[in-house]
C-alpha positions in Angstrom: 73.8 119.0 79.2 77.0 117.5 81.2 77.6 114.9 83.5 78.6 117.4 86.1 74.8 118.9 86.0 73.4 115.2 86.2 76.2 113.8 89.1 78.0 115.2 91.4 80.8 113.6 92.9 83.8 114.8 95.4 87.3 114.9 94.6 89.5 112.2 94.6 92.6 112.5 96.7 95.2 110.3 95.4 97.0 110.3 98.6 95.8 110.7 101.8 97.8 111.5 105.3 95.5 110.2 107.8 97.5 112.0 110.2 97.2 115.1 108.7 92.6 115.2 108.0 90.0 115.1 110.6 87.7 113.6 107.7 89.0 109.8 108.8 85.6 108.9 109.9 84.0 110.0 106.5 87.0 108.9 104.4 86.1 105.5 105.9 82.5 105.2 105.2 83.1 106.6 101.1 85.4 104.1 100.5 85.0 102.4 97.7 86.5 98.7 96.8 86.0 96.7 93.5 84.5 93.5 93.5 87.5 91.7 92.5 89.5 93.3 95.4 86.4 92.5 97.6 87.2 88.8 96.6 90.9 88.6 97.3 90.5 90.0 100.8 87.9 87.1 101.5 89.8 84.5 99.8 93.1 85.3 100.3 93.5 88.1 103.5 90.9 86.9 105.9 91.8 83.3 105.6 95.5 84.3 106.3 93.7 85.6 109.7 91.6 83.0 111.0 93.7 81.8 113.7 90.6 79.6 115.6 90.8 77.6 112.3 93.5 74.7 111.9 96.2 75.0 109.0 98.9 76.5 107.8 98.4 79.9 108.0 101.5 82.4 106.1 102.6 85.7 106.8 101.2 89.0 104.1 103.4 91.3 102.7 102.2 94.5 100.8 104.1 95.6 98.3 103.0 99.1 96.3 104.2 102.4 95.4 103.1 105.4 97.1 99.6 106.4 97.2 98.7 103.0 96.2 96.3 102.7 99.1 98.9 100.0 100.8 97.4 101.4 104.5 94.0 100.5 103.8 
């Protein structure tokens, strides 16, 4: 027996052109993020972004290669 009889699963597009699909809405709900990505958006992004808060808030710069998934 092989994985492939037991799970199926759809294939992974390493780069997507959101301009170019009309599966955005789908493409949204699928994705998938770790947990330790989960906690640097909370910890790190968010807080960057909660402007009715006092502090000192800083600007966020992205930096990846292509396909990366810089846009999400």
């Amino acid at each position: 027996m092989h994985y492939s009889e037991l799970i199926q699963f759809e294939k992974l597009e390493t780069v997507i052109q959101f301009q170019q699909t009309n599966r955005i809405e789908l493409l949204v709900k699928t994705y998938v993020i770790s947990d330790e990505m989960a906690n640097k958006f909370n910890n790190l992004v968010f807080e960057q972004l909660r402007f009715n808060e006092v502090g000192d808030k800083k600007g966020l710069f992205i930096i990846g290669n292509y396909g990366t998934g810089k846009s999400h």
